[in-house]
C-alpha positions in Angstrom: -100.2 -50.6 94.6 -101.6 -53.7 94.2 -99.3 -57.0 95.7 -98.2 -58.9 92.7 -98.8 -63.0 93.0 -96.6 -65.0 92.0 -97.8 -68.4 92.8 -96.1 -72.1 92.8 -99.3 -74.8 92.8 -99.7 -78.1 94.6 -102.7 -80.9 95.4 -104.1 -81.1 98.5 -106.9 -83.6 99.1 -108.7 -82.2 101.6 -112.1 -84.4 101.4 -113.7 -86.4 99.0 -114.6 -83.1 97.2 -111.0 -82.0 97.3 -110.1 -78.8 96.1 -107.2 -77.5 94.7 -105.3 -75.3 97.0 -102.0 -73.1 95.9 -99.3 -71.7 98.2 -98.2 -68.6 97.0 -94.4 -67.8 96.8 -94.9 -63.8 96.9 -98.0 -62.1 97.8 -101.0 -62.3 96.0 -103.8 -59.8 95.7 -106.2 -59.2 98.8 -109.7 -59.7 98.1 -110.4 -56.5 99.4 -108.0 -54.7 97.0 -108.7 -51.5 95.2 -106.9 -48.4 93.3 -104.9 -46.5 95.6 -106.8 -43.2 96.0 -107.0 -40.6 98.9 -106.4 -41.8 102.4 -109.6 -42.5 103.8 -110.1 -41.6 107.4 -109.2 -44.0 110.1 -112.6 -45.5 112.0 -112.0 -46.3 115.2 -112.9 -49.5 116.4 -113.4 -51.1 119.9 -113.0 -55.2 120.9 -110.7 -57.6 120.2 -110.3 -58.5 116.7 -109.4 -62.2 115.6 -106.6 -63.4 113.0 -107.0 -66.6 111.2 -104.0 -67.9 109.4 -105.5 -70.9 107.5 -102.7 -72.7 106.4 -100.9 -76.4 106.4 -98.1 -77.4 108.2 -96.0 -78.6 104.7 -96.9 -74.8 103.3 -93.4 -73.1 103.3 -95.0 -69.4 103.6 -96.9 -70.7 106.6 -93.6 -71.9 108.1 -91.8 -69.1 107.8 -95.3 -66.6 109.4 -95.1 -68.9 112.5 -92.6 -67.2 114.5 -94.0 -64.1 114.5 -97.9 -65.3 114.7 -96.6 -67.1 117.7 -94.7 -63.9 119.3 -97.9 -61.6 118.6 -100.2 -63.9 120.7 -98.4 -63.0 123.8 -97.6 -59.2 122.9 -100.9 -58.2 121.9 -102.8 -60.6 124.7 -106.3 -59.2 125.6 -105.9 -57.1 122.6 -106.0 -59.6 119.5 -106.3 -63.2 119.2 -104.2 -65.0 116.7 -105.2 -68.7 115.5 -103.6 -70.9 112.9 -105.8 -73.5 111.5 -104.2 -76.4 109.7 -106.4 -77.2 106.6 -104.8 -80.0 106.0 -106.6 -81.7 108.7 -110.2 -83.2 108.4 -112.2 -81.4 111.5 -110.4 -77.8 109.8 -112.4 -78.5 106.5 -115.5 -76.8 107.8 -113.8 -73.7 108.4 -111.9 -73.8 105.5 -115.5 -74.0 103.4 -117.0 -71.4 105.2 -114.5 -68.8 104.3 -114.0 -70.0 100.9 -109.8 -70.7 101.2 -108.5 -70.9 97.6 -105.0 -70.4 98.4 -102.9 -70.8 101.8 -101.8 -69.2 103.9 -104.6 -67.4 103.8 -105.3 -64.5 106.7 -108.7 -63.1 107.8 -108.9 -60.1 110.0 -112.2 -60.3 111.7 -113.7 -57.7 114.2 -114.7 -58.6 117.9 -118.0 -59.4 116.8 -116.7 -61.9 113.9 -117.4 -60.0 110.9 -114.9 -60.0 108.5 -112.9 -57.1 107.5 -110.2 -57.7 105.3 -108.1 -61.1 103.6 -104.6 -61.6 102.2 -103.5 -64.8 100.5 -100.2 -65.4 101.2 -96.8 -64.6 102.7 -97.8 -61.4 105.4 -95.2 -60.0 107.8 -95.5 -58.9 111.5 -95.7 -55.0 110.1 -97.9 -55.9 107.5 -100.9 -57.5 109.6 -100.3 -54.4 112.5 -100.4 -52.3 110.0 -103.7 -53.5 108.7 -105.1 -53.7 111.8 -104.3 -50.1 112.1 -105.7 -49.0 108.7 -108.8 -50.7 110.2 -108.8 -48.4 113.1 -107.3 -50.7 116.1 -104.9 -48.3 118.7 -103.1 -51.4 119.8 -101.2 -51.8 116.0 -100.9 -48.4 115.3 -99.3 -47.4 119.0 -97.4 -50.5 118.4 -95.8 -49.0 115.2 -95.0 -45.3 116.5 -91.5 -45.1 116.2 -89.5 -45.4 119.1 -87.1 -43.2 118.1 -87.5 -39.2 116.4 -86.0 -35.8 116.1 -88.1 -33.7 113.9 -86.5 -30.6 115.4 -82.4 -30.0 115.0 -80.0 -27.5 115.1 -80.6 -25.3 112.3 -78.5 -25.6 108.9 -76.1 -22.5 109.5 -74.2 -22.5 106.0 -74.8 -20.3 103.2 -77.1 -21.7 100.5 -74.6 -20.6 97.9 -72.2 -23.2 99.8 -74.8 -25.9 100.0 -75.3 -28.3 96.9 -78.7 -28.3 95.4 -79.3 -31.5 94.9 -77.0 -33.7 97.9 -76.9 -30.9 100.5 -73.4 -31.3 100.6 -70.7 -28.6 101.1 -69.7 -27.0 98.1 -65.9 -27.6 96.7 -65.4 -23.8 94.7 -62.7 -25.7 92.5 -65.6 -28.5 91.5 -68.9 -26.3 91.5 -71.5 -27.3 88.5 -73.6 -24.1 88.0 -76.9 -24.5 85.6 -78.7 -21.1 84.1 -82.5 -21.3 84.6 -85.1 -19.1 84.5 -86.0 -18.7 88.4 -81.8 -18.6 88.9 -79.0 -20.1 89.0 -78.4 -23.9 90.3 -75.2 -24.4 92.1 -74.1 -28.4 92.6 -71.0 -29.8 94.4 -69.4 -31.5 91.4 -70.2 -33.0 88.0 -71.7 -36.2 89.9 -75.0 -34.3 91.0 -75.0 -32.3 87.8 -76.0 -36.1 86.7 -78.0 -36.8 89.2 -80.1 -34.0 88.5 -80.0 -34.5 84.8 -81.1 -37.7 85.1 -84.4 -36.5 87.5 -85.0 -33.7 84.2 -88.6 -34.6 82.7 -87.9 -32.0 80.5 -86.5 -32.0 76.8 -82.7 -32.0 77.5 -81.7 -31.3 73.8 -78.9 -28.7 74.2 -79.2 -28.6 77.7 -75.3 -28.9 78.7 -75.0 -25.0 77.0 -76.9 -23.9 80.3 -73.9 -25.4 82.3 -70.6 -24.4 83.8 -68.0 -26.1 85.9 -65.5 -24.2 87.6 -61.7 -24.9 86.6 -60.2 -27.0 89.2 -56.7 -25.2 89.0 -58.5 -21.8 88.8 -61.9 -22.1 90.4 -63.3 -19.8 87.3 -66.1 -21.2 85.4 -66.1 -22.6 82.0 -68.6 -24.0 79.7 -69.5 -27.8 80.6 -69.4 -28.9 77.3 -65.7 -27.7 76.1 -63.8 -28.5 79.5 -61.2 -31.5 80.1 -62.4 -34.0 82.7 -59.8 -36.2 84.7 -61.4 -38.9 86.2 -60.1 -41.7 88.2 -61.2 -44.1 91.4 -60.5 -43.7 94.9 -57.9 -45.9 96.1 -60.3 -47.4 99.0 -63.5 -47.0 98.2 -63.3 -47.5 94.2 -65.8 -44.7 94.3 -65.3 -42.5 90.7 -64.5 -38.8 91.4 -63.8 -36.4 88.7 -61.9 -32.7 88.1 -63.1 -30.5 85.3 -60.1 -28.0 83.5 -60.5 -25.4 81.0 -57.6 -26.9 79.1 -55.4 -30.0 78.8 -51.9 -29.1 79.7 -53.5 -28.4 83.3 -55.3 -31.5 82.9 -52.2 -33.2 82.3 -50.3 -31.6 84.7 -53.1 -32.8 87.2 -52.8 -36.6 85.9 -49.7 -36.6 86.9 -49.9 -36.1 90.4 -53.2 -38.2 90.6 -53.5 -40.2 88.2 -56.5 -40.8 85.8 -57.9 -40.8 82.7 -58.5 -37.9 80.8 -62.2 -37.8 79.0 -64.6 -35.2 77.4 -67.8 -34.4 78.6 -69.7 -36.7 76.7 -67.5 -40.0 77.5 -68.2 -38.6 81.0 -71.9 -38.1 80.3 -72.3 -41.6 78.9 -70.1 -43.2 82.2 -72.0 -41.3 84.5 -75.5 -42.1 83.6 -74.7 -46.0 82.9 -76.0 -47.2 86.0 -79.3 -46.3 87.3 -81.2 -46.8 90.4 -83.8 -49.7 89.5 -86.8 -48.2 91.4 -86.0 -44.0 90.7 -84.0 -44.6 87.5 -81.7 -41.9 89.2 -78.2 -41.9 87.6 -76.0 -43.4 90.9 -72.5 -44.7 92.1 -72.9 -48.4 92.5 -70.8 -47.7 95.6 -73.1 -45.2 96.7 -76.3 -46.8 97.3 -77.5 -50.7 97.7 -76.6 -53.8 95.5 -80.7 -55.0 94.8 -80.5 -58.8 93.2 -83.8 -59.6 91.5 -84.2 -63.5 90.4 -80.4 -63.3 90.2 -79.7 -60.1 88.5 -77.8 -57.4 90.1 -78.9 -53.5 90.0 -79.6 -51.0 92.4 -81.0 -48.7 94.7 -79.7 -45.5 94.8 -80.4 -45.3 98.4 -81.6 -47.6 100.6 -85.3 -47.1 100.9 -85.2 -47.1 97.0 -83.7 -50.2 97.3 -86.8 -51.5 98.7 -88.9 -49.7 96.1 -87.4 -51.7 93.6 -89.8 -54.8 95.1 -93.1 -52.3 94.1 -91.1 -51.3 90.7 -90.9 -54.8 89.4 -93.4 -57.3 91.6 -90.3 -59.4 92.4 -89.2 -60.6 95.6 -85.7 -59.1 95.9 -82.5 -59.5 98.6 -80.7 -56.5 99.4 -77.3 -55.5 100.5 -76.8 -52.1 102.3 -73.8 -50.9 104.3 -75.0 -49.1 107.7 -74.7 -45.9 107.0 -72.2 -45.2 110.4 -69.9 -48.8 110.6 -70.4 -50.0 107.3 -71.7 -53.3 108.3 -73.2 -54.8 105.9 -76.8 -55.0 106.1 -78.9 -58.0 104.1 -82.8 -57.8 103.5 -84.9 -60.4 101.9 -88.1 -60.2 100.7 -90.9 -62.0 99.8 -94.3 -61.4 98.4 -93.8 -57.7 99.1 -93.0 -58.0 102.6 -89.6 -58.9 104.5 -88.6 -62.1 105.1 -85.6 -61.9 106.6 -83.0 -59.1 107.9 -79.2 -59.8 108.6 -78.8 -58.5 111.8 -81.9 -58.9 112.8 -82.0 -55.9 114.8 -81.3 -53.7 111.9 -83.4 -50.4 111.4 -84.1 -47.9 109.1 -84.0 -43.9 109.2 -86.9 -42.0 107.8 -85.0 -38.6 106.7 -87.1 -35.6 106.6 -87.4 -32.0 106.3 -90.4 -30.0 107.2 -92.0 -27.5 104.3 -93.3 -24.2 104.8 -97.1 -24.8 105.9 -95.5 -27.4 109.1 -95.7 -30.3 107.2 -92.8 -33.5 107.4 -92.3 -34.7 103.7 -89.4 -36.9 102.8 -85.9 -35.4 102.8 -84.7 -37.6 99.6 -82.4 -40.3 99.0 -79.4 -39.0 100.3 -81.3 -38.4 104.0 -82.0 -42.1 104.3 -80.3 -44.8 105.6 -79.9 -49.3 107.0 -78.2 -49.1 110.7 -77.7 -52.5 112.3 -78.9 -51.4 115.5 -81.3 -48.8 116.8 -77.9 -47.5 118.7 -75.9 -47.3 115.8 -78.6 -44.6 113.9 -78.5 -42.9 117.4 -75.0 -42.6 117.3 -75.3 -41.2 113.5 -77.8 -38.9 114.7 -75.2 -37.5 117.3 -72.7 -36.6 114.6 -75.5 -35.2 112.2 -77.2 -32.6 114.5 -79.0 -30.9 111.6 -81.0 -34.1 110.0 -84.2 -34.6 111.3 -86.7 -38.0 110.7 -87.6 -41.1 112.7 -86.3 -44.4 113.1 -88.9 -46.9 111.2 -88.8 -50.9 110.2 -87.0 -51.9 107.5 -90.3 -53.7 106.9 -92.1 -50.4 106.8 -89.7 -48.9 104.7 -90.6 -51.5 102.3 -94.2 -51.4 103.1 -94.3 -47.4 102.3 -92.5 -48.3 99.1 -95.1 -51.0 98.4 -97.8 -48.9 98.7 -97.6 -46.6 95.8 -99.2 -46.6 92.9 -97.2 -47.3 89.2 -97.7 -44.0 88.3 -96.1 -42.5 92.1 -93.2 -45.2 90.7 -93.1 -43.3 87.6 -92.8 -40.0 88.9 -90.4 -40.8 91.9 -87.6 -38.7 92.3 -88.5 -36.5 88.9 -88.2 -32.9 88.6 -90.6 -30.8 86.2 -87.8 -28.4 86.1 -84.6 -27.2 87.9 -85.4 -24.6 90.4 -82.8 -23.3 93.3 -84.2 -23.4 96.9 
C-alpha cells in the first residue's frame, strides 16, 4: 500500500537559488513506489551498501531518526555505512542538488558501487530501512530481522472439535452454545458474542439469517431459535466486559436476574449492542475491553486485536497511538506512530506475537486475531507461551507488526477478516 504524506511546509534558504524544502510529519510516497503485486524474488546482492539521510538539524523527523541511524552505524559496521548530511549547511548543497532533495529527511539506499536503489522522503524507522535493505537482497537486514524467538511446532490441540468454538477456539460452554445451519454443516460457537463476531465477517446477504440460528437454553442446555429467546445481559464486576445468557422463556430469565443481576433484552436490542462497536481496521464487531483503544487525531476506536490495531494506521493514512494490555500481566502497552512507521513504544522492550497455524500443504498462515498479542518483554510472551502449549508463531517487532499491516493493499483492507460464507473446520 502506498505510505500516505501528510506534510507540514517550511522555507529554507539554502543558496541564492533557494529551494523550498518540506519536512514531512507522516510518510510520504517513495519515489520508487508502485502497486502492490506478486512478491518479486529476492536478488542477492554483495558489498556494502550506503544510507544517506539528507536532512537539517531543526527538521523534527530527522531528530527523532537520529538515535537509531546513530545505533546502526556500529551494529551493522563493515556491513553498511550510514551518513547524515545536514542540508542546511552551504558545502551540503552540492549533494543535496545532485540527488534532487525536495523534501527532508530524505533517505537514499545506494549499492556498494553507488548506484541508487531506492528513496523515502520522510519519517523511516530502524525496521523499515533493514527491511528495505532486505527487500533489496542484503543478508545482514534480513538475518537481522529473523525472529529471535519461534515455536511453529506445539503440543497438539487434543479437544473435540464439537467442544472447540469456531470462530475464538475457545472451550465450548453447552449452556451458552450458538449453533448456525449451513449447507457444508453445522457451525457450533461459544456464546452469542462470536455468533457476532462472525456475523459481522458475513459478506453475504444476511436478510433472515438469524432463522439459521440456535442458542442453547442456559437453565436447560436445549436449543432454541435465536430469534425468540430471552437474553440477560449484564457486565462483569472487574473487567466491565459484557457477557450474556440466552432462555427459552422469561420466568427463567427472571429467575436468573435475580441471582446475577442484569438486564433482560431481545435479540435484536442484543444485535444492535453487540455490533455497535467495530474494529477500525477489520470492521469486526468487538468488546472495547477485548482488543486495543486506537486514537486517530484525537478520536477513540479500536482494534479488535492488537495487530489490527496497527492496521488501522494502513486503514486510514493517519498516524495513530495505541494502548494494548500485555496479553499475560496486563501492563499496559503504548505505541505511537508516525508516517506509517513506529515512533515510539512504552516499554520500550515491548514485542509482539505472530500467532499462526499451519494449513494442510505445510504452509504458516496467520492464526487470526484472537492468536495475536503486545507483551512488554520478550520474557513475558515466553512465559505466555509456557501456559499456552498448543499456539504456535514467532515473536516479531511491534514495528513489523505495523509494517506487515502497512503493506497491504486497500482492497487486502477491504477483505480483512471477511468470510464468503460460514463453513465448520
Amino acid at each position: 500500500m502506498t505510505r500516505i504524506a501528510k506534510a507540514g511546509t517550511f522555507a529554507l534558504a539554502l543558496a541564492a537559488g533557494a529551494f523550498l524544502i518540506v519536512h514531512p510529519s507522516a510518510r510520504s510516497t517513495s519515489r520508487a513506489a508502485e502497486p502492490a503485486g506478486p512478491a518479486r524474488p529476492v536478488v542477492a546482492r554483495t558489498g556494502v551498501p550506503r544510507l544517506i539521510d539528507l536532512g537539517s538539524t531543526e527538521c523534527i523527523p530527522c531528530k527523532l531518526m537520529w538515535p537509531a541511524l546513530e545505533a546502526m552505524k556500529t551494529e551493522f559496521a563493515g556491513k553498511l555505512t550510514v551518513d547524515f548530511v545536514d542540508v542546511g549547511k552551504r558545502e551540503s548543497l552540492p549533494l543535496a542538488r545532485q540527488y534532487g532533495i525536495k523534501l527532508i529527511p530524505t533517505q537514499v539506499f545506494l549499492d556498494a558501487d553507488g548506484k541508487e536503489l531506492w528513496r523515502h522522503e520522510g519519517y523511516i524507522s530502524r525496521y523499515g530501512i533493514l527491511d528495505k535493505f532486505g527487500e533489496l537482497g542484503y543478508a545482514f537486514a534480513a538475518d537481522a530481522l529473523k525472529p529471535a524467538f519461534s515455536r511453529l511446532d506445539a503440543k497438539p490441540d487434543e479437544r473435540a472439535k464439537d467442544k472447540v468454538c469456531y470462530f475464538c477456539d475457545g472451550d465450548m460452554d453447552a449452556r451458552a452454545q450458538v449453533t448456525v445451519k449451513t449447507d457444508k454443516g453445522d457451525v457450533r460457537l461459544c456464546g452469542p458474542h462470536c455468533y457476532f463476531i462472525m456475523y459481522s465477517c458475513l459478506t453475504e446477504d444476511k436478510t433472515d439469517f438469524e432463522k439459521k440460528v440456535s442458542v442453547a437454553d442456559w437453565a436447560t442446555g436445549k436449543a432454541v431459535a435465536f430469534a425468540e429467546a430471552i437474553y440477560l445481559t449484564g457486565l462483569d464486576e472487574k473487567t466491565g466486559r459484557p457477557w450474556t445468557r440466552a432462555f427459552a422463556d422469561r420466568a427463567a430469565a427472571e429467575k436468573e436476574r435475580a441471582d446475577a443481576g442484569g438486564s433482560i433484552v431481545g435479540w435484536q436490542v442484543l444485535q444492535a449492542r453487540e455490533l455497535s462497536h467495530r474494529c477500525g481496521f477489520c470492521d469486526r464487531s468487538m468488546h472495547p475491553q477485548d482488543g486495543a483503544l486506537v486514537k486517530i487525531d484525537g478520536v477513540h476506536s479500536w482494534g479488535c486485536c492488537s495487530h489490527c490495531a496497527m492496521g488501522v494506521a494502513a486503514r486510514t493514512g493517519k498516524d495513530i497511538e495505541v494502548h494494548q494490555p500485555d496479553r499475560l500481566t496486563g501492563q499496559m502497552i503504548v505505541v505511537r506512530t508516525l508516517g506509517g512507521y513506529i515512533q515510539s513504544i512504552e516499554p520500550a522492550t515491548a514485542v509482539a506475537w505472530y500467532g499462526k497455524k499451519k494449513t494442510a500443504d505445510g504452509k504458516y498462515v496467520s492464526a487470526g486475531c484472537f492468536h495475536q498479542g503486545f507483551f512488554a518483554t520478550p520474557e513475558n510472551l515466553k512465559k505466555w507461551a509456557e501456559l499456552h502449549p498448543t499456539e504456535i508463531g514467532q515473536m516479531i517487532t511491534i514495528d513489523q507488526a505495523l509494517g506487515d499491516k502497512m503493506k497491504m493493499t486497500l482492497a487486502q483492507i477491504a477483505r480483512a477478516c471477511k468470510l464468503g460464507e460460514c463453513a465448520p473446520k
